[in-house]
MIDOMAR-67098 format. One record per residue: x, y, z of N, C-alpha, C, CB in turn; residue in one letter. Coordinates in steps of 0.05 Angstrom, whole numbers, padded with zeros to 5 digits. Glycine has a CB too. Layout:
<recs>
<rec><n_xx>X</n_xx><n_yy>Y</n_yy><n_zz>Z</n_zz><ca_xx>X</ca_xx><ca_yy>Y</ca_yy><ca_zz>Z</ca_zz><c_xx>X</c_xx><c_yy>Y</c_yy><c_zz>Z</c_zz><cb_xx>X</cb_xx><cb_yy>Y</cb_yy><cb_zz>Z</cb_zz><resn>A</resn></rec>
...
</recs>
This chain:
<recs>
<rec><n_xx>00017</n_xx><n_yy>-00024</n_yy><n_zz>00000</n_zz><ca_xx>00000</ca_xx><ca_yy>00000</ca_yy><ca_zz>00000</ca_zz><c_xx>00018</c_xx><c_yy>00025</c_yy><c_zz>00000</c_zz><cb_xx>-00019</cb_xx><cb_yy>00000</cb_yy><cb_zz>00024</cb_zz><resn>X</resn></rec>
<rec><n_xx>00014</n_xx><n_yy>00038</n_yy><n_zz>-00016</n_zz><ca_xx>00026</ca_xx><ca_yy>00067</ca_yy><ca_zz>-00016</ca_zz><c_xx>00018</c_xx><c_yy>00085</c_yy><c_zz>-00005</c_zz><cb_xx>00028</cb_xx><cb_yy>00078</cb_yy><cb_zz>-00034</cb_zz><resn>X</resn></rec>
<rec><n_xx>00024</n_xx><n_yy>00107</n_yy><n_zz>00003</n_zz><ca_xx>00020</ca_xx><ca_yy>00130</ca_yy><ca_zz>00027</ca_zz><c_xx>00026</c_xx><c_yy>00156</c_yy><c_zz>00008</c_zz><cb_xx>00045</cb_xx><cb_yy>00127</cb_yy><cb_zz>00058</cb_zz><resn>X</resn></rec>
<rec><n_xx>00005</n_xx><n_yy>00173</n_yy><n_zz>00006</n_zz><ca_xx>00003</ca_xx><ca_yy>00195</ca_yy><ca_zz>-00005</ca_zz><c_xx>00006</c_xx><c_yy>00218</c_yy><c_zz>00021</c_zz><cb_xx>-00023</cb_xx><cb_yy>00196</cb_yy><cb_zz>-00021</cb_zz><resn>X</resn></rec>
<rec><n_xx>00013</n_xx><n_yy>00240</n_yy><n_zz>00026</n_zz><ca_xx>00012</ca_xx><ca_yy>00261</ca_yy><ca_zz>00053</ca_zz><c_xx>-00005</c_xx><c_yy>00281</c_yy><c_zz>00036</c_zz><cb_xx>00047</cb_xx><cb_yy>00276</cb_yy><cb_zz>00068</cb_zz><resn>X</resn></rec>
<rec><n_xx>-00018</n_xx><n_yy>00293</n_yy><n_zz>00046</n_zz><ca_xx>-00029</ca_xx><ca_yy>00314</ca_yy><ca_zz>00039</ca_zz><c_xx>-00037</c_xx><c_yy>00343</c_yy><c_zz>00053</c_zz><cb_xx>-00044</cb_xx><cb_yy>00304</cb_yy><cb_zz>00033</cb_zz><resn>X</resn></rec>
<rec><n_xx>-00033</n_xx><n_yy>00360</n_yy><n_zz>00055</n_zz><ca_xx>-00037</ca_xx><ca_yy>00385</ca_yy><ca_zz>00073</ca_zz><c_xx>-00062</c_xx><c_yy>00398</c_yy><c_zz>00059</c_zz><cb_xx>-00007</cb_xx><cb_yy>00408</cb_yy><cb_zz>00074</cb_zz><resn>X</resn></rec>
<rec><n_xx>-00084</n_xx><n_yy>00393</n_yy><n_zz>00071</n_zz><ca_xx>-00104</ca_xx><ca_yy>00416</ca_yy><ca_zz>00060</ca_zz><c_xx>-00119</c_xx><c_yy>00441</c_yy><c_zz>00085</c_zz><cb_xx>-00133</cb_xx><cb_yy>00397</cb_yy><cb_zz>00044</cb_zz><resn>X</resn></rec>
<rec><n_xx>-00128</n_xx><n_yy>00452</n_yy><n_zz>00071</n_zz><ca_xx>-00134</ca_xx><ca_yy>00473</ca_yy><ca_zz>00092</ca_zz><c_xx>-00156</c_xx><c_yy>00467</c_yy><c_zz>00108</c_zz><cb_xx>-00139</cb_xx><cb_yy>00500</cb_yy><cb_zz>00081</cb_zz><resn>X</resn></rec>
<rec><n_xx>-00164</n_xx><n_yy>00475</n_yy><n_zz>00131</n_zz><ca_xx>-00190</ca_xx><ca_yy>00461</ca_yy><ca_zz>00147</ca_zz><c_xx>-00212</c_xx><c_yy>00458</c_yy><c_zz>00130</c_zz><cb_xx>-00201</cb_xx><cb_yy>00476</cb_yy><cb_zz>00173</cb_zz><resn>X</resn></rec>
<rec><n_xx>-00215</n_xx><n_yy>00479</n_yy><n_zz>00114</n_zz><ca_xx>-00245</ca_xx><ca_yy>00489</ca_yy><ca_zz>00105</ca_zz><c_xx>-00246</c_xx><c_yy>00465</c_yy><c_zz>00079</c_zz><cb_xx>-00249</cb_xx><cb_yy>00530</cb_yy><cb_zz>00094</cb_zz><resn>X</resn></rec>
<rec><n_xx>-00221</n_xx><n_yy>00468</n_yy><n_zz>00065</n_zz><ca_xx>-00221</ca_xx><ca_yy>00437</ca_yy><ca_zz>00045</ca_zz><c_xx>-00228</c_xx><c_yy>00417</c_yy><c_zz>00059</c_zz><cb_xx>-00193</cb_xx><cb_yy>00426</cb_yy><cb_zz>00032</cb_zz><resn>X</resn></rec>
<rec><n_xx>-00222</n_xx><n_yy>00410</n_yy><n_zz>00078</n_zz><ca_xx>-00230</ca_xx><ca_yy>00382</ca_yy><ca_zz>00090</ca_zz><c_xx>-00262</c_xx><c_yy>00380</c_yy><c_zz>00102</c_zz><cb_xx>-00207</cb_xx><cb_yy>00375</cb_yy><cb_zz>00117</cb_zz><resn>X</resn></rec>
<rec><n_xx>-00264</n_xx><n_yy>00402</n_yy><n_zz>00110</n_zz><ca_xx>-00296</ca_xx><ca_yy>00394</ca_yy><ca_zz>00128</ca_zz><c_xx>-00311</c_xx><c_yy>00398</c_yy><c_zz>00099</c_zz><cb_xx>-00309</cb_xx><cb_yy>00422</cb_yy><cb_zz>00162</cb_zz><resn>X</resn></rec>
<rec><n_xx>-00307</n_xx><n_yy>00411</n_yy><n_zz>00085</n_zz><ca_xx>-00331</ca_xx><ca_yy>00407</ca_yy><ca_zz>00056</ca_zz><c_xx>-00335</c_xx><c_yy>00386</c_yy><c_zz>00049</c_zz><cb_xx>-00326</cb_xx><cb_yy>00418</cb_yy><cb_zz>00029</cb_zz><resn>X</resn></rec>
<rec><n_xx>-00305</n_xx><n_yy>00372</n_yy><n_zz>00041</n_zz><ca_xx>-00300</ca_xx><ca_yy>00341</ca_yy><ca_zz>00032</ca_zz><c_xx>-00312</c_xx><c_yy>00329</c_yy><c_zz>00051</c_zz><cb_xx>-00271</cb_xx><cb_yy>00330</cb_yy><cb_zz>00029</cb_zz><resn>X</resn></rec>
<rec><n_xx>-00310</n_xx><n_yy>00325</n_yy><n_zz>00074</n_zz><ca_xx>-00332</ca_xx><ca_yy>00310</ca_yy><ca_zz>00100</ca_zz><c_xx>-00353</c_xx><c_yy>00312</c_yy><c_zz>00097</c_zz><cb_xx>-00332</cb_xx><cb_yy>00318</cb_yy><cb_zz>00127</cb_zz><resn>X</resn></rec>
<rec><n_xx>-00369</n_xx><n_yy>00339</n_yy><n_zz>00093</n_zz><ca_xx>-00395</ca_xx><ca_yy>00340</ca_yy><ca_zz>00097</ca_zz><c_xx>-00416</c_xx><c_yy>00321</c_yy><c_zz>00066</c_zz><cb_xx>-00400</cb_xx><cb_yy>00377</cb_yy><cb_zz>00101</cb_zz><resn>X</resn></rec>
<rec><n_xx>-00395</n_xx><n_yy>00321</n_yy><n_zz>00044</n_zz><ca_xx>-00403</ca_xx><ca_yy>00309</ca_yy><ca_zz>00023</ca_zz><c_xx>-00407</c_xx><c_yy>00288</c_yy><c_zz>00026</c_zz><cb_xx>-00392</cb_xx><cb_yy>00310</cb_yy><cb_zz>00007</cb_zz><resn>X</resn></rec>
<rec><n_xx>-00397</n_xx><n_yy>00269</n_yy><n_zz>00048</n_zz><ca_xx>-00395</ca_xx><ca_yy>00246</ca_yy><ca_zz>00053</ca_zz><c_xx>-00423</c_xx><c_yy>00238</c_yy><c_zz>00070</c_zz><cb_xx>-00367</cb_xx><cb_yy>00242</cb_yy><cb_zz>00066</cb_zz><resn>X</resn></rec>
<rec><n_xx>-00448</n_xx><n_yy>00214</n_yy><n_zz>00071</n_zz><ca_xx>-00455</ca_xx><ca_yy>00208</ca_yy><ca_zz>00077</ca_zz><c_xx>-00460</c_xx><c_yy>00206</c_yy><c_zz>00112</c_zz><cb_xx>-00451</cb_xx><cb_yy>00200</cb_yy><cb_zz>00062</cb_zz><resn>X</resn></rec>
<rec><n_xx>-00479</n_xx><n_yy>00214</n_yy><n_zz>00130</n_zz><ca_xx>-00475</ca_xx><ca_yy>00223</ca_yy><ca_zz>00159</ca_zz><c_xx>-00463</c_xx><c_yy>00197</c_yy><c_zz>00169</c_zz><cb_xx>-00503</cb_xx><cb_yy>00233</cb_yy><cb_zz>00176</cb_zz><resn>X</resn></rec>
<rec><n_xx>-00462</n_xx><n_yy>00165</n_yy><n_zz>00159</n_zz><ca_xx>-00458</ca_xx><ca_yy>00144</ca_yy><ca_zz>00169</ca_zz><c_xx>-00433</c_xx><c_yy>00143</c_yy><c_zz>00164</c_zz><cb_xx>-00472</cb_xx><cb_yy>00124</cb_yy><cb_zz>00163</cb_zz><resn>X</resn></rec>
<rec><n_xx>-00422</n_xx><n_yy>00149</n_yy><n_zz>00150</n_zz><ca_xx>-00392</ca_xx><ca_yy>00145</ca_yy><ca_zz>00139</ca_zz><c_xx>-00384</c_xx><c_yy>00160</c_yy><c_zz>00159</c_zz><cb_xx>-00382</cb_xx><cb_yy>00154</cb_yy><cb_zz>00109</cb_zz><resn>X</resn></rec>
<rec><n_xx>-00387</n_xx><n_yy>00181</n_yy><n_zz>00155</n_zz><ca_xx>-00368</ca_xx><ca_yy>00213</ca_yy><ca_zz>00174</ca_zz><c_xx>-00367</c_xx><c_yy>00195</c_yy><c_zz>00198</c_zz><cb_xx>-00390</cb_xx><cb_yy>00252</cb_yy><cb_zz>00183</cb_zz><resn>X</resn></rec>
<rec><n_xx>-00386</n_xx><n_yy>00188</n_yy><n_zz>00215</n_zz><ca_xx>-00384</ca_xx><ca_yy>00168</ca_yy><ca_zz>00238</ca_zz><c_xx>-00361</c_xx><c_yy>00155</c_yy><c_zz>00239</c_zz><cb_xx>-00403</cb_xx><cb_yy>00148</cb_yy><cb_zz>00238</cb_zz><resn>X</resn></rec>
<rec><n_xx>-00363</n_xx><n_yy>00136</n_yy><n_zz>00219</n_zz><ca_xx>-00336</ca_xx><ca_yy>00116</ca_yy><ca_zz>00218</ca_zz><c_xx>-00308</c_xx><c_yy>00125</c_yy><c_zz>00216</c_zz><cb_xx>-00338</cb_xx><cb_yy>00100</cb_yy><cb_zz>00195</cb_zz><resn>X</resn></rec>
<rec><n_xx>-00314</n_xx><n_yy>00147</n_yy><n_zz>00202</n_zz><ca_xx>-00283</ca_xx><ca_yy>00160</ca_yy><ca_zz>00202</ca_zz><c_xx>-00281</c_xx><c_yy>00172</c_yy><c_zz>00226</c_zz><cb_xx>-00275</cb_xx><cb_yy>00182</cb_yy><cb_zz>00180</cb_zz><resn>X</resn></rec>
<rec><n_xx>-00295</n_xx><n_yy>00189</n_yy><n_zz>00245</n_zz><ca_xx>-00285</ca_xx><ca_yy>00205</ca_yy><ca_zz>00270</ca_zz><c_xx>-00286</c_xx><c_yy>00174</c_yy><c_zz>00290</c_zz><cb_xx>-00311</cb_xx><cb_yy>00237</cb_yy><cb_zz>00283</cb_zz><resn>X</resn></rec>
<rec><n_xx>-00302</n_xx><n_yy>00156</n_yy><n_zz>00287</n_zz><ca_xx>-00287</ca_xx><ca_yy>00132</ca_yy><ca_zz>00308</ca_zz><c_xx>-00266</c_xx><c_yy>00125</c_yy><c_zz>00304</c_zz><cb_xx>-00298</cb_xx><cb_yy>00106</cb_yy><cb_zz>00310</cb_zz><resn>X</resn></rec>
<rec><n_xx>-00257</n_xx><n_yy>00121</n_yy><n_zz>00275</n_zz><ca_xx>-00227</ca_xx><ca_yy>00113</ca_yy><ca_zz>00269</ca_zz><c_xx>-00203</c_xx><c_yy>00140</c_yy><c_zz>00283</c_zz><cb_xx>-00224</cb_xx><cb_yy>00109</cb_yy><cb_zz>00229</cb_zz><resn>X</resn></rec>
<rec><n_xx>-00210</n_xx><n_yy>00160</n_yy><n_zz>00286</n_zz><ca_xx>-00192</ca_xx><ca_yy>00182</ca_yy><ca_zz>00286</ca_zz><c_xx>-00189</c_xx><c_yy>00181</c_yy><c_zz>00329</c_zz><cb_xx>-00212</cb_xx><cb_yy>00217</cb_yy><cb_zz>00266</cb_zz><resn>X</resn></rec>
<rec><n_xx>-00216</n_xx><n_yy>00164</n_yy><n_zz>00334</n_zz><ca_xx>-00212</ca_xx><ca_yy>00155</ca_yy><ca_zz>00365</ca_zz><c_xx>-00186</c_xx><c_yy>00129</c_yy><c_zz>00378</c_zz><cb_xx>-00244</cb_xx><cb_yy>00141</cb_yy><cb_zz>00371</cb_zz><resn>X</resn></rec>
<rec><n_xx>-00192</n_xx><n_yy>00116</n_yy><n_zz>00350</n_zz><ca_xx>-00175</ca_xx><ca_yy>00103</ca_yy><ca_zz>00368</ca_zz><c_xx>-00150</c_xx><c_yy>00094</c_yy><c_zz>00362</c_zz><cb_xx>-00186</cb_xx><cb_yy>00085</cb_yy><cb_zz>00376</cb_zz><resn>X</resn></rec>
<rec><n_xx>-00134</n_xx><n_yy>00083</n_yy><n_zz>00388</n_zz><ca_xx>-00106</ca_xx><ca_yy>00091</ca_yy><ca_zz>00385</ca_zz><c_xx>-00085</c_xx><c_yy>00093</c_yy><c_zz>00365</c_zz><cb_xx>-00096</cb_xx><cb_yy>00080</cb_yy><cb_zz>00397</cb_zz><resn>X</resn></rec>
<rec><n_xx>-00074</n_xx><n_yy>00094</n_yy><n_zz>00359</n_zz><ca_xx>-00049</ca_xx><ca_yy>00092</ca_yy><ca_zz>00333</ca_zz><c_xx>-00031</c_xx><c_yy>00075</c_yy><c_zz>00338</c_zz><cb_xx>-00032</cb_xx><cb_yy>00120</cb_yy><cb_zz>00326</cb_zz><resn>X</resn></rec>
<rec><n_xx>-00030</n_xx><n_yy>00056</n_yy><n_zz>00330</n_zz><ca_xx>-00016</ca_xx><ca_yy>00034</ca_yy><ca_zz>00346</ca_zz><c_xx>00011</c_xx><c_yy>00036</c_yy><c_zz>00314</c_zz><cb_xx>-00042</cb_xx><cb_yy>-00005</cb_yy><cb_zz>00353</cb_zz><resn>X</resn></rec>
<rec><n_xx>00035</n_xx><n_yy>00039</n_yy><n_zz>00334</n_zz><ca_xx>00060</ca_xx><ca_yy>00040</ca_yy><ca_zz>00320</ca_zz><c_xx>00063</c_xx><c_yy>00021</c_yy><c_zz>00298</c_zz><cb_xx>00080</cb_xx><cb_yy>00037</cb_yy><cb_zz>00339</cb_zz><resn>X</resn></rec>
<rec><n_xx>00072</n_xx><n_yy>00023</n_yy><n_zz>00277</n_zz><ca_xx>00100</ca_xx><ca_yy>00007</ca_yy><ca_zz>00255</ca_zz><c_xx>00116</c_xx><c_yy>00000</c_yy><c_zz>00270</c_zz><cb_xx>00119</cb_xx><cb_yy>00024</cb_yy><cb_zz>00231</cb_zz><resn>X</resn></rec>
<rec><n_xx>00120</n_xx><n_yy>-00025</n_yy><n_zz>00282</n_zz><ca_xx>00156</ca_xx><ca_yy>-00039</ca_yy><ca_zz>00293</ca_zz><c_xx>00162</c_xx><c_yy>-00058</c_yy><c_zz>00258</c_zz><cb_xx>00153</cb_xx><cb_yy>-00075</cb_yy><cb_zz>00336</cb_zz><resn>X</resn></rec>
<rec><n_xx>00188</n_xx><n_yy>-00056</n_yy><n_zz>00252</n_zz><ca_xx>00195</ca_xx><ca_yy>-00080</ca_yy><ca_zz>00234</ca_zz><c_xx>00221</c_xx><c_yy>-00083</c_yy><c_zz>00261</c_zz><cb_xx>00205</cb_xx><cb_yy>-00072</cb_yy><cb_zz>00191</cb_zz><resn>X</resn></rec>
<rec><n_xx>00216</n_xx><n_yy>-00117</n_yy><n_zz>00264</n_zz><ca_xx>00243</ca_xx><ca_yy>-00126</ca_yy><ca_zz>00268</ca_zz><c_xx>00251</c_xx><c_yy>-00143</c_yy><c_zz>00253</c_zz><cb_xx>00247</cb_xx><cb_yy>-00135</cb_yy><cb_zz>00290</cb_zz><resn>X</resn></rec>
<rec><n_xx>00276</n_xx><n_yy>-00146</n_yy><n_zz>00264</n_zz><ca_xx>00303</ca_xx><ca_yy>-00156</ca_yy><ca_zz>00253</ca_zz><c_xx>00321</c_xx><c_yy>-00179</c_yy><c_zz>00260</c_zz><cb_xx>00318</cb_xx><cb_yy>-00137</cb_yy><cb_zz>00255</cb_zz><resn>X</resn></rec>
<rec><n_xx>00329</n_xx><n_yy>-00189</n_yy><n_zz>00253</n_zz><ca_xx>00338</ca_xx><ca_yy>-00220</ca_yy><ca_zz>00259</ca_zz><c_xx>00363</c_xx><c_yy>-00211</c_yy><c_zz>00277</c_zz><cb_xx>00347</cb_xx><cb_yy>-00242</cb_yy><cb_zz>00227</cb_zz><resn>X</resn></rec>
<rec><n_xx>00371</n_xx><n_yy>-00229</n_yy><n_zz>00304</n_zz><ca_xx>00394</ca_xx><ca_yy>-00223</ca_yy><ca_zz>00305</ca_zz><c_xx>00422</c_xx><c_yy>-00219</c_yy><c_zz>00295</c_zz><cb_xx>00393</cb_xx><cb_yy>-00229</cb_yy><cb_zz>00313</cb_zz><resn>X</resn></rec>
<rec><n_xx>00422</n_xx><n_yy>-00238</n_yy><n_zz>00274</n_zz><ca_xx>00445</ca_xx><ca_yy>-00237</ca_yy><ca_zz>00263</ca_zz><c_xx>00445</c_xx><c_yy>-00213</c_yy><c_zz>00246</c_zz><cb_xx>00451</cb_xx><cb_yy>-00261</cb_yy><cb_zz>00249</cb_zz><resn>X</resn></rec>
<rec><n_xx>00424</n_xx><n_yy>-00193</n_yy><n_zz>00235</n_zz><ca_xx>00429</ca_xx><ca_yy>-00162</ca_yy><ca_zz>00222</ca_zz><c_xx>00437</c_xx><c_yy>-00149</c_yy><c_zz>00244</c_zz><cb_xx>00402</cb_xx><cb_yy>-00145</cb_yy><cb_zz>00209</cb_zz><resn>X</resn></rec>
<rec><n_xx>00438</n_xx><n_yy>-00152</n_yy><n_zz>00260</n_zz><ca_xx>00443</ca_xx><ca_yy>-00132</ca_yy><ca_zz>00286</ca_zz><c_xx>00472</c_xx><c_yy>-00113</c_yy><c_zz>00284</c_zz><cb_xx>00445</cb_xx><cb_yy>-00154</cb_yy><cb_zz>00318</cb_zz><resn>X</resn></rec>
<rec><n_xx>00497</n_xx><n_yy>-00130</n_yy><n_zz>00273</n_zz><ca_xx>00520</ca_xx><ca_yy>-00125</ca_yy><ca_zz>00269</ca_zz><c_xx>00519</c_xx><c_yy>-00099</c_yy><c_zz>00249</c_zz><cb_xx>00534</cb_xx><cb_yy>-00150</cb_yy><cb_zz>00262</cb_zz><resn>X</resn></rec>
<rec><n_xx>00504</n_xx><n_yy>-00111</n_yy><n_zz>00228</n_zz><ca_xx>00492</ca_xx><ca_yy>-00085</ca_yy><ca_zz>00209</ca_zz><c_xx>00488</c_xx><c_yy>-00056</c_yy><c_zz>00211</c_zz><cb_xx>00469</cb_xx><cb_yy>-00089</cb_yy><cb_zz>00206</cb_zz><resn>X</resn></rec>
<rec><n_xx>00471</n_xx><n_yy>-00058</n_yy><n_zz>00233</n_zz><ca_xx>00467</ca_xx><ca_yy>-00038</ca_yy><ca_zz>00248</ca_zz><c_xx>00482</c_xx><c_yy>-00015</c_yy><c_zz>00265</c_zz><cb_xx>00456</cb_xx><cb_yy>-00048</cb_yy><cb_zz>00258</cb_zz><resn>X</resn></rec>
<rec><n_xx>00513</n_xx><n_yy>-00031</n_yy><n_zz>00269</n_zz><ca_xx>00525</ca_xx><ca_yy>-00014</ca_yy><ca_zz>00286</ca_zz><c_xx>00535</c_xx><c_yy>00018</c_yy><c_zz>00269</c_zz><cb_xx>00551</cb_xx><cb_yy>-00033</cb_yy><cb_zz>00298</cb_zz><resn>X</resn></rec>
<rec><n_xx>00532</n_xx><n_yy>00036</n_yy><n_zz>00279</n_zz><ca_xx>00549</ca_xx><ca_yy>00052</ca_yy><ca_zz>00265</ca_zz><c_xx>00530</c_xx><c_yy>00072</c_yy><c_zz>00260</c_zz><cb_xx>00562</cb_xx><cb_yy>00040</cb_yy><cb_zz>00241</cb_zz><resn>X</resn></rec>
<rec><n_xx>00506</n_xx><n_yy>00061</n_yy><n_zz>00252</n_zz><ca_xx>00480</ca_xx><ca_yy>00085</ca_yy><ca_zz>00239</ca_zz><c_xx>00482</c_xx><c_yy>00112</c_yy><c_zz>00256</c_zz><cb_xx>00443</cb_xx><cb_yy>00072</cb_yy><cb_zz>00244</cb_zz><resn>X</resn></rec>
<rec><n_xx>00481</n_xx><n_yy>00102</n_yy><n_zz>00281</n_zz><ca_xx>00466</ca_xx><ca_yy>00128</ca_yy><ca_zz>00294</ca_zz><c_xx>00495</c_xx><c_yy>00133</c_yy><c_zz>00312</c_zz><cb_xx>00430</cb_xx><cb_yy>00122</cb_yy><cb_zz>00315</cb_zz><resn>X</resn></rec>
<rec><n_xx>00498</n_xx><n_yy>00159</n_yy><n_zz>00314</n_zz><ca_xx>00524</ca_xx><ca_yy>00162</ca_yy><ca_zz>00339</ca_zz><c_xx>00507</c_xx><c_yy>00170</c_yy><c_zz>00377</c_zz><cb_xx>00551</cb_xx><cb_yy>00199</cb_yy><cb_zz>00325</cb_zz><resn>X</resn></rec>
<rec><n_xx>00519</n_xx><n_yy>00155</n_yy><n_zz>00390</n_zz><ca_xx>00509</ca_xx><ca_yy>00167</ca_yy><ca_zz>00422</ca_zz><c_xx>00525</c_xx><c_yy>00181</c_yy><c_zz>00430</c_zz><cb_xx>00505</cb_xx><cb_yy>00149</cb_yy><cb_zz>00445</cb_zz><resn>X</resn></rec>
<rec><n_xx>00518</n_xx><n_yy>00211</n_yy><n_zz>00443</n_zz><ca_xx>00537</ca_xx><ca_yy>00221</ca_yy><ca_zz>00450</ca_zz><c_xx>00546</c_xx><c_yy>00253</c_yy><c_zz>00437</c_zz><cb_xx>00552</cb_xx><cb_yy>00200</cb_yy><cb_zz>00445</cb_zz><resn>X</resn></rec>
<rec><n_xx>00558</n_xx><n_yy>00273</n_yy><n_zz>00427</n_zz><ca_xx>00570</ca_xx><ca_yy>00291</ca_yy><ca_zz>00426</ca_zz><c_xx>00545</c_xx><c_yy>00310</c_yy><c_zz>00425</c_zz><cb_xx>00591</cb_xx><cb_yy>00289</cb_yy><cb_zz>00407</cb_zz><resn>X</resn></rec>
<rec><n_xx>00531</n_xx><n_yy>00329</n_yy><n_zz>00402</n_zz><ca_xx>00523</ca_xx><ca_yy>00350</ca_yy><ca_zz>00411</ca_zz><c_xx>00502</c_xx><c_yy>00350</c_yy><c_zz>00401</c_zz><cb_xx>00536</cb_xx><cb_yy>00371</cb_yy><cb_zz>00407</cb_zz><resn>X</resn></rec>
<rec><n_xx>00479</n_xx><n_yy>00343</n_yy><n_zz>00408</n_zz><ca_xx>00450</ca_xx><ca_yy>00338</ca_yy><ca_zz>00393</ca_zz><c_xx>00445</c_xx><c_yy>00373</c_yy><c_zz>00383</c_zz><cb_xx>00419</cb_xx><cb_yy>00322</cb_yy><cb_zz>00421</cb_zz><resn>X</resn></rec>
<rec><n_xx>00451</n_xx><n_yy>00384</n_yy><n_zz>00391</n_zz><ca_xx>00435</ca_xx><ca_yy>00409</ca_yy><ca_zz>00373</ca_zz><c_xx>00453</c_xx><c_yy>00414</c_yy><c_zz>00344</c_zz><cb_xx>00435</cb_xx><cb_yy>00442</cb_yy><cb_zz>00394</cb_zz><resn>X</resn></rec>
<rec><n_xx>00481</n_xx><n_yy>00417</n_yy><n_zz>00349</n_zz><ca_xx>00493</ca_xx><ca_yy>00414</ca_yy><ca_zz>00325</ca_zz><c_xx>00500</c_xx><c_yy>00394</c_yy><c_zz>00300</c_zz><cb_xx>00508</cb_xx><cb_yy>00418</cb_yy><cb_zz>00332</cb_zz><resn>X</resn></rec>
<rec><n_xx>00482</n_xx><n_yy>00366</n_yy><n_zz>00311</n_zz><ca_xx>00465</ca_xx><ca_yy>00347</ca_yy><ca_zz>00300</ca_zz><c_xx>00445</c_xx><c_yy>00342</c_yy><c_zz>00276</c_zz><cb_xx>00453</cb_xx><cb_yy>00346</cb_yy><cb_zz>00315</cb_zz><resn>X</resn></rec>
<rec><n_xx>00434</n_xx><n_yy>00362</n_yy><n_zz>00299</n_zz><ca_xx>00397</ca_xx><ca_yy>00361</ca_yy><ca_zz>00290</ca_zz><c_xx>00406</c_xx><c_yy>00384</c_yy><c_zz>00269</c_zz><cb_xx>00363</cb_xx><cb_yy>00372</cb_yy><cb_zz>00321</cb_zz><resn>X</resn></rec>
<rec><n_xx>00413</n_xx><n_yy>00410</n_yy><n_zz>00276</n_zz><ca_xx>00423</ca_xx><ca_yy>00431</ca_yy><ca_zz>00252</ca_zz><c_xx>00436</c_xx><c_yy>00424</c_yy><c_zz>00230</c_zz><cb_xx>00439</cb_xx><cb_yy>00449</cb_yy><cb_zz>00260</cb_zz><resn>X</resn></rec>
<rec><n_xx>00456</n_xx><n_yy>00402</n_yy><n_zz>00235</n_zz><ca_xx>00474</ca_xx><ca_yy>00396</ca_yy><ca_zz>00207</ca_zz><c_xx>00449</c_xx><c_yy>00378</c_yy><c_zz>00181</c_zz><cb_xx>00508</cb_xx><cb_yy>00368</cb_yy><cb_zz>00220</cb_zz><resn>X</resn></rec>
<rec><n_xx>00434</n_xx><n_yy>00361</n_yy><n_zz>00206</n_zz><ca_xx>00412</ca_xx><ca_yy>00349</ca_yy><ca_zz>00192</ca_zz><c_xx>00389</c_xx><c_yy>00364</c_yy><c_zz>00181</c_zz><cb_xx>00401</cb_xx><cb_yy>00332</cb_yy><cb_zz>00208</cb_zz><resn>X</resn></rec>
<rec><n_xx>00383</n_xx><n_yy>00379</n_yy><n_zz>00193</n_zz><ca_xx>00362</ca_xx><ca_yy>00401</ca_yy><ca_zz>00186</ca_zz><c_xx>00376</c_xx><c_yy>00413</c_yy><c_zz>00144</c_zz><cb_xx>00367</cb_xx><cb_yy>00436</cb_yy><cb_zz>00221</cb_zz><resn>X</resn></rec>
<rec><n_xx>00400</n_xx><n_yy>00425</n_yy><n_zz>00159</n_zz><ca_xx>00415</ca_xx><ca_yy>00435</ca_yy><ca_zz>00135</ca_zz><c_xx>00420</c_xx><c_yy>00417</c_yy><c_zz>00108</c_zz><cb_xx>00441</cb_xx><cb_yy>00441</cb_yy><cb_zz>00145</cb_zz><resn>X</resn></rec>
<rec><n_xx>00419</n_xx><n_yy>00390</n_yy><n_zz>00114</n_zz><ca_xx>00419</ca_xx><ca_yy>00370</ca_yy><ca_zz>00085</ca_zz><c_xx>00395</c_xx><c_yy>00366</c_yy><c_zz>00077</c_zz><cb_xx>00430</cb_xx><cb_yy>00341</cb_yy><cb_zz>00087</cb_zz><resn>X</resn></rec>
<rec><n_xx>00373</n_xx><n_yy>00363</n_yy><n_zz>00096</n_zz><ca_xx>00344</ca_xx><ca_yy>00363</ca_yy><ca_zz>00088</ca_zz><c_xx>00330</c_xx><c_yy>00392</c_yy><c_zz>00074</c_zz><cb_xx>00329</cb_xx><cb_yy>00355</cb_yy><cb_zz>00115</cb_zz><resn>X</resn></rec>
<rec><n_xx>00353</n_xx><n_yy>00405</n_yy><n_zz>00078</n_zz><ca_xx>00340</ca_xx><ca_yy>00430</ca_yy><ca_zz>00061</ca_zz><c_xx>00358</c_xx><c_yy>00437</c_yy><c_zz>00040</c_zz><cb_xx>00334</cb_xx><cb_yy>00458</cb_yy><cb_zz>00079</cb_zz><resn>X</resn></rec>
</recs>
């Protein structure tokens, strides 16, 4: 399944809602109740070794998050 994101403005969305049948709208604000239960993928132990290296613990999380900020833009 693929995943589209979309940003619309409130007033786009409650129009699109109200078009929608009063039984439906139901179903969607129950779904929006309940919890969001996380994505885990795990991983075999033996990928574990794989893994070392990705992330660093340790030196300066703000100058970090900025260097990262700066490649994402």
């Amino acid at each position: 399944m693929s995943t589209i994101m979309l940003e619309l403005p409130d007033e786009v969305l409650l129009r699109a809602l109200r078009r929608l049948p009063m039984r439906r709208r139901k179903e969607l604000l129950r779904k929006l109740e309940e919890p969001v239960t996380p994505m885990v993928k795990g991983v075999q132990a033996v990928e574990l070794d794989r893994l070392i290296g990705l992330i660093a613990v340790g030196g300066d999380a703000l100058e970090d998050s900025e260097r990262l900020c700066d490649i994402a833009n």
